[in-house]
Structures are given as C-alpha cells and as structure tokens.
C-alpha angles and dihedrals in degrees: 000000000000104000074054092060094046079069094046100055089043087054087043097046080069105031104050102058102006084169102041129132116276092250085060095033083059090043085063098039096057086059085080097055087057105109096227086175106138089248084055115124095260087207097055085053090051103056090041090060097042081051084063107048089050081049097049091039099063094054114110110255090012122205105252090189102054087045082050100058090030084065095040088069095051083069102044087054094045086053089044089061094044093245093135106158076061098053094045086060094056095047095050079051096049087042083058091045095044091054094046088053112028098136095058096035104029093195130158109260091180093057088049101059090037086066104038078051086060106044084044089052091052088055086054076235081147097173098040084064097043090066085048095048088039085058089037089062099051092050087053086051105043086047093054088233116176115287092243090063085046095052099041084061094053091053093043082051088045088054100055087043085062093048092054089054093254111143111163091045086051084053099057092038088055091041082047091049092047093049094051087067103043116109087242102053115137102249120271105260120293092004114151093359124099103357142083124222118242122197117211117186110213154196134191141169088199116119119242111254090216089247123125099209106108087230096054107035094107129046132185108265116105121272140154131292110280129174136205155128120279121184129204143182136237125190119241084229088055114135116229109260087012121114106197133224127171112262129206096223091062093048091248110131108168134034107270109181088219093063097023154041103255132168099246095185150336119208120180114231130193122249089257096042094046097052095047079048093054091047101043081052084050100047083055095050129092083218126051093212158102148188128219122214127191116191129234126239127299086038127146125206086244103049093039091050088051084044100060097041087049088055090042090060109034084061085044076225111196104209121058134278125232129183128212107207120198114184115269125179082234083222129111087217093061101070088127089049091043093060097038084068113030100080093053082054090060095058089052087047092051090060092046093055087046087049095050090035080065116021106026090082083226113142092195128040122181123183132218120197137185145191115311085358088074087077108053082047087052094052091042088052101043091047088056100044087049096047087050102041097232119203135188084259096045118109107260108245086204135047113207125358114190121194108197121196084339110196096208125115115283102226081036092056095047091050083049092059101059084063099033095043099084099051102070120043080235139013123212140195127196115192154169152209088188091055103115098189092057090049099047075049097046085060092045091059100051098273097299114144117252110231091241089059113106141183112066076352091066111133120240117209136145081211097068140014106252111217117191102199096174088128087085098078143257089268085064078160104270103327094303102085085147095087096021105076131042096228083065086039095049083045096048094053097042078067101036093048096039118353103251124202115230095248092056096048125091122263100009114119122179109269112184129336111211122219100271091056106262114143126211130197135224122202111229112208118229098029092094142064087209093178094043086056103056086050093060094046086055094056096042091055087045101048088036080229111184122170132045096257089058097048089048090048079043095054087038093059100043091054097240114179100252106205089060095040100061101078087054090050095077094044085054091039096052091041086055088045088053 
C-alpha cells in the first residue's frame, strides 16, 4: 500500500495545479522523496503528509479535492497502523469537510461517519459513535434513504446506548427502528414531493462492498461483470447540466430528492432479468433506444449512476440510459490505479455492447464517453469492429458514439479510428485547450497530446468530426463539460434525435481543414439559445413534427418569442431535411 501511494502523490503532484505557482508545484514533488516502504518510520509519513495538506491548504483556490484525498490516506495509513482512535478523528474531520464543500467534492458524508462509528465502536470509545451514528442518521433521513438503512441505524444507535447503560434511550431507538419499518411510517423528508425517478440500466465489473446503502454498494476492487437496474432521483427545481448536492451556506445538510440528485436504490438483476427489464421499458418508450455512458476517472458507482441519469433528463431524452462502470478509485489521488484497471474493463465492455447490440430490442444505441473512460470504450469498439470484420459497407451496430475529453494518446487515437470508423453512422470528438486534466496527463506520458485536447491540438480525421469546445471556459466544470453545460448538452441531442452534421448545428463554425482535406470545428459561445433549443427538440420528438409548417404552428402555440427562435429555425429545418 504504501510503496502504491508513493505513485499516487507523485501523479497528483501533476495532475492537481499544473499551472501553480513554482512554490506549490515543489510541495507535490517531494512527495516523491517520502520512503512509503512498509519498514518506513509511519510517523515520519505522517507528518510528511500533514506537511502537505497545510501546504496545499494556504494556496489560493485551493483544490478541496486534492486536500480531501490527501487526507483520506492519512486514514488509511492510520488504520493500517492500527491507530484507529486517530483515524476516527480524520475521518469525523473529512465527514465536516465533505459536508462544507459537497458540490466540489461530491463525497459520501454518510459513509464517513459510518465508518468513523465503527472505528470509534472497536475502541469501546461509545460516546464518541453515538455522535457519529446520530449524524449518520440525519444524513439517511435527509437523504430519504429506505426505511430498512434507517432503521438499521436506529438499532446500531440503540446498541451503544446499551452499552452506555442507557436503557430508556435504547428503548426508543429500537421502538424508532420498529416503527420505520412499519406499513404505516410517515415517509422519510421530501419523498414523493417535488422530484421525478430516473432508471438507469447498468453494468459494472466493480466488485460489491457488501454494503447495502445504494451509495455505497459498490466499491472500487476488481469483480466480475454484474448487471442491474439503479434508480435516481432529480429535483423538479434541477438546472440543466447541474448535479446537486446540498450546500451549508444555503442551510441544506442532507440530500433531500426534492432539492437534489440522490441514488434511491441499486438492485442487481440477472442477465435474463435484466434484458426482459430493458424491452418491457422500451415497448413503453416513444423512442426504442438507449445510450450508453461510461464515466471518466476519479469517478465513483454512485456518482456515475446520478450522472447519467442527469444527462438522460436534461436532453429529455426519450429512449433509456445505461451506464457502463469500470472500477475508479473515485480519488484524485488515484490517477496510477485508475489506469492499472481501466483496459481490462474494456474487454468486459466489449461483451456487454455485443450482448445489448442482441438481446436489449433497441433499434438505436448511442454511446457517451468521458475522460479515461474513453479508453476502456476504444478497446471495446476496436475489438467489435475486428471480430466482425467491419468494413466501410458493412451496417453500423451503433448510431451515434460521442468521446468527450478522451485521455487516450492522440496517434494512438487517429490509428483507432480506421478500425473503429465502420461500426457508428457518425463519430464524434469533443475537445479542449482549457482542460487542465489532459493536459496534467499530457506531461505524465512524455509530452504526447491527448486526443481530448483542443486548440493547435485539435485532431484532424476523415473518421470523426473533431469539436474544440475550449470557448466554454477553463472552469468546463471539472473536466466534463459535456454534460455541464447546455451548449454540450444542445449539441449532444442535435446528434442523438437526428443525426446532425456539424455544418448544420448551432453554434459550430469551421475552424481549420488539414491538407488532406479534414475539416475540424470550433463552438463559438453566444450564438446560440442552447436551452431554448433543447426545448424545442423536445417538443418536436413529442409532437412527431415534420415539416416546417408544423414546427412554426409549434412554435406559435408554445408562445416562443419569435425574433430569438429564427435563427434556430434553418438549423431544425435542415436536421429534419437530413
């Protein structure tokens, strides 16, 4: 482990302020002179390591996240060392700083006071975890989790009450605990008011934690390939391109679905099961399709699973999301691990897109992938299109497949495509030159581009339609821009609904032909009422409009402003023309 997380801190000395001053850039580099070797002197790692979180903690902007999993390690170590009244302590400290800061570090509160509970409970420290089960609890409520976690808690509560010779308060935690799961319990805060259910199909090579909390089902050690059905909720108040998590400074302390995007339930499904699932939800649908996403790096089950079904809804997409979950770390400080894992995934992934391809009853998948992901999605696609033996005449298995910010190698990349090229109706590449984590990874592999980086990086191929997206900012919202803004969602939909060509969608321009006559695009910000596009697309697929007279009485009737609406107008015109 600790020879591991020698590795880690040197990979996160790059890839957390690529652009930092020199004085930060020296704090992550003598992370790798610390001796993590398991005879090393454990306080002297310790202190090195709390030397670098003070460090880290004073820059300006400072990365909560890297502070976050710099600290995590402390307590893995501290465990390691069986030093576990310490660790509990760092824990109850990273379940406080997970809480100030839950929309940059979307980590799981509950989980860390669980296990701070439980380190407490083994050091017989009894009051000590009953102020981390009592938090515990609120976040469960507040999160509308099922009345059996609930209620679990409550007996667990109940428990160290007894040991603290507390026998009335064990009483009313156990009588609590009974009437959670009584038929006629009050629901749990905000259920059933105020938000909308989102299935998301899955598959995962993960392996199962051995937890029953839907955030923490799966953890992040290699398994076997399971499938199943995970459902989460948005809030009728979500903004598009936005995952929300409960904030301090707006008084929200726990996950309520009625204010936030929250992981209701996983439930594991046989192969069989799981297919007849996926075609009785299609026969339903208007549209018989799905798309598939596969996370990025420093990605954990439960945000992947809340991120699909995000995407999924802010396109008001018709057909049904699957995700694809490989098995990240979920750390920022786990870039080595995460690659260690990530191309054995896409063998897996490979199996699972053969098996959809035959046995889902879609007549259209599209696929969405992101970051490191894109490798495991590159290896799954060029392993189809070989034992097939695609050709430029064969009949695409897939419609549209999107990599977005792909950290994969960018010659690499281009010699992917000739075999990749035969197996979608259209390729596409979203990329950036503001993209700080292509470009950390673009120094860890010896200077060569990622093919997600954009600007003079922009890829040129005949096999795909290269997008540099970099106008949306260098705070692209945490390297997946793709789904967090609505110009990448607008985008996104023109090619899931009809397959739009880049000339014809709003806000493209031509950006750069190469010699050999491949052209690449450039999105140029403010040309565009993104949001008021994908409400018009919405419309369109709902009302099945067709011709130019339909979408105008459309428009008519919906009381668009418009003035705004006709330079939409040719862009809809020429899709439905396509």
């Amino acid at each position: 482990m600790f020879q591991r997380l020698q590795y880690v801190l040197l990979t996160t000395a790059l890839l957390a302020f690529p652009s930092a001053p020199v004085s930060a850039q020296d704090v992550y580099v003598r992370a790798a002179q610390i001796d993590f070797s398991a005879q090393a002197d454990v306080v002297a790692v310790l202190a090195e390591i709390d030397g670098l979180i003070a460090e880290v903690s004073t820059q300006t902007n400072a990365d909560q996240r890297l502070v976050f999993d710099l600290a995590r390690a402390k307590a893995d170590i501290l465990i390691k060392a069986d030093r576990k009244l310490e660790a509990a302590g760092v824990l109850s400290e990273l379940a406080a700083l997970a809480a100030r800061f839950r929309q940059e570090l979307q980590k799981n509160v509950a989980a860390l006071h669980r296990e701070a509970a439980s380190l407490l409970r083994q050091t017989n420290n009894n009051r000590a975890a009953r102020v981390q089960l009592l938090a515990l609890l609120e976040e469960q409520r507040d999160g509308a989790q099922p009345a059996q976690v609930i209620a679990s808690t409550l007996e667990e509560i109940a428990e160290v009450s007894d040991l603290m010779n507390r026998a009335a308060e064990a009483k009313q935690y156990r009588d609590a605990a009974a009437q959670a799961l009584s038929p006629d319990a009050v629901p749990t805060r905000g259920e059933g008011v105020g938000y909308r259910e989102v299935e998301v199909f899955y598959a995962t090579d993960r392996a199962r934690s051995g937890k029953e909390i839907p955030d923490e089902f799966y953890g992040w050690d290699r398994g076997e390939l399971e499938l199943g059905l995970a459902t989460v909720t948005i809030p009728d108040t979500h903004i598009k391109g936005l995952v929300e998590a409960p904030s301090v400074w707006r008084l929200e302390f726990g996950p309520s679905p009625a204010k936030h995007v929250v992981l209701q339930s996983v439930v594991p499904l046989e192969s069989e099961v799981f297919f007849t699932a996926m075609q009785d939800r299609l026969e339903m649908r208007r549209n018989k399709e799905l798309f598939v996403f596969v996370h990025g790096y420093n990605v954990q089950f439960d945000q992947a699973a809340k991120r699909a079904a995000q995407v999924a809804y802010d396109m008001n997409y018709g057909g049904l999301p699957v995700l694809y979950s490989w098995p990240s770390a979920g750390s920022t400080i786990s870039y080595i691990s995460d690659t260690a894992v990530v191309r054995l995934s896409g063998r897996r992934l490979s199996l699972f897109l053969e098996d959809l391809v035959a046995q889902s009853g879609a007549q259209t998948i599209h696929i969405l992938a992101h970051s490191m992901g894109n490798r495991a999605l590159t290896d799954a696609l060029e392993l189809m299109a070989a034992r097939r033996g695609l050709t430029e005449s064969s009949k695409p298995l897939f419609d549209q497949i999107l990599f977005a910010a792909p950290d994969v190698d960018a010659g690499l990349f281009i010699q992917m495509m000739q075999t990749i090229r035969p197996i979608a109706k259209r390729l596409t590449l979203y990329a950036s030159e503001n993209d700080w984590a292509l470009e950390s990874s673009r120094r860890l592999h010896g200077n060569a581009p990622r093919a997600g980086q954009g600007g003079n990086y922009t890829l040129f191929s005949a096999n795909i339609d290269s997008i540099d997206m970099s106008e949306l900012g260098e705070d692209m919202l945490a390297h997946s821009y793709f789904a967090d803004d609505s110009s990448a969602l607008a985008d996104m939909m023109a090619l899931f609904w009809r397959n739009v060509d880049p000339s014809l969608r709003c806000g493209l321009e031509a950006k750069k032909t190469s010699a050999g006559g491949s052209q690449n695009w450039v999105y140029k910000r403010g040309q565009c009422e993104s949001q008021t596009l994908i409400d018009i697309m919405a419309l369109m697929q709902r009302d099945n409009v067709q011709t130019e007279q339909e979408l105008r009485q459309m428009l008519t009737r919906s009381g668009a402003d418009a003035g705004k609406l006709d330079s939409l107008v040719p862009m809809l015109l020429g899709n439905l023309e396509k």
